[in-house]
C-alpha positions in Angstrom: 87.0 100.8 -89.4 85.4 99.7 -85.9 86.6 97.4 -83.6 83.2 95.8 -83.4 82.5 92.0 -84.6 80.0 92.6 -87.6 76.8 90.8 -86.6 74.5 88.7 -88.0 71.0 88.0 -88.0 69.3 84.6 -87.3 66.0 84.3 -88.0 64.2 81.7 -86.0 61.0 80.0 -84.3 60.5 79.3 -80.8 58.8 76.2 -79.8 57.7 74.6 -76.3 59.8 71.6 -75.3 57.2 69.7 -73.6 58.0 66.8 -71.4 56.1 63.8 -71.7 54.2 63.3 -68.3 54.4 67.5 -67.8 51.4 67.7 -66.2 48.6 70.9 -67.1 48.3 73.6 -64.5 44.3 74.8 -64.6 43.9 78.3 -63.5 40.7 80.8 -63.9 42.0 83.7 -62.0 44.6 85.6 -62.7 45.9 88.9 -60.5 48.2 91.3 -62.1 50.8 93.5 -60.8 53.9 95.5 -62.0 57.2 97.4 -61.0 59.1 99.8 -63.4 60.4 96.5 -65.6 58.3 93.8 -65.3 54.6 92.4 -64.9 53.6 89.6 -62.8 51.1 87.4 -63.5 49.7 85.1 -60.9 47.6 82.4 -61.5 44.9 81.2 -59.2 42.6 78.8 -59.1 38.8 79.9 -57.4 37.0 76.4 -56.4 33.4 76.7 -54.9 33.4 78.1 -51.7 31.3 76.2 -49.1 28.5 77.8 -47.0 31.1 78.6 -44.3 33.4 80.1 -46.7 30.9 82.7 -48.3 30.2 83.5 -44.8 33.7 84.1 -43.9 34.3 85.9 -47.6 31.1 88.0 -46.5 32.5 89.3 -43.2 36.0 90.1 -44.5 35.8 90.6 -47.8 38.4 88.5 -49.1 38.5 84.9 -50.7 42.1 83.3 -50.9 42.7 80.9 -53.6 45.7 78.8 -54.1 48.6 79.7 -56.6 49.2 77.4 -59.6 51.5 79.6 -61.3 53.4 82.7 -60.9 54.9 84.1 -63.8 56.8 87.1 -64.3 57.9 88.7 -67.6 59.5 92.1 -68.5 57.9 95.3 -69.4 58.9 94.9 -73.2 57.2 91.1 -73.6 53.8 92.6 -73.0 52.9 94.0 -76.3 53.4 91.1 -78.2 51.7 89.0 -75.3 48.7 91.3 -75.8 48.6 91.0 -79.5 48.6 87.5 -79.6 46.0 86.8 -77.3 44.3 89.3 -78.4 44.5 87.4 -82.3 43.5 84.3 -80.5 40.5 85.6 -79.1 39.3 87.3 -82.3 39.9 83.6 -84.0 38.3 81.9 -81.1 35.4 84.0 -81.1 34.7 83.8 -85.2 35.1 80.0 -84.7 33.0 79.4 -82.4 30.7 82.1 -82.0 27.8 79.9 -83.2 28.1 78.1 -79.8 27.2 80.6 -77.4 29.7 80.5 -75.3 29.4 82.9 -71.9 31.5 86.3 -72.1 31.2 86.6 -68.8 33.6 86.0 -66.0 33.9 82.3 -64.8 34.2 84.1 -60.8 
């Protein structure tokens, strides 16, 4: 016989716990980046630039946009994060492909 406790499986759902008041956190940029166990996302949000900033951007190259979010997640969330947005896009896209909304970047 083993020494081991025999365990048991729960089977569950996970839900959000939102707090009244919790404010939304818009982003529509989103820069990836990843070590041996985990992926980083980082969520940004790109306003207009003004005349001077396209100037600026033009000379260096670079825009900087602030962080709203910063979230980091291990290596073995990712394929069921890809799935299910993936899902969500396929049902987004049959329900409202009659609207025309643009496939292209929003930067």
């Amino acid at each position: 016989m083993s020494d081991q406790p025999e365990r048991k499986q729960i089977n569950f759902t996970i839900v959000p716990d939102e707090q009244p008041g919790e404010p939304r956190i818009y982003a529509n940029f989103c820069s990836i980046a990843h070590t041996p166990f985990d992926f980083t996302l980082t969520f940004c949000e790109v306003l207009p630039l003004s005349d001077e900033a396209v100037r600026d951007a033009e000379s260096k190259h670079v825009v900087k946009a602030p962080v709203r979010a910063r979230v980091v997640v291990p290596v073995q969330f990712l394929p069921n994060l890809v799935a299910a947005l993936q899902e969500h896009m396929r049902v987004f896209s049959d329900t409202y492909s009659n609207v025309g909304w643009n496939k292209e970047p929003v930067h």
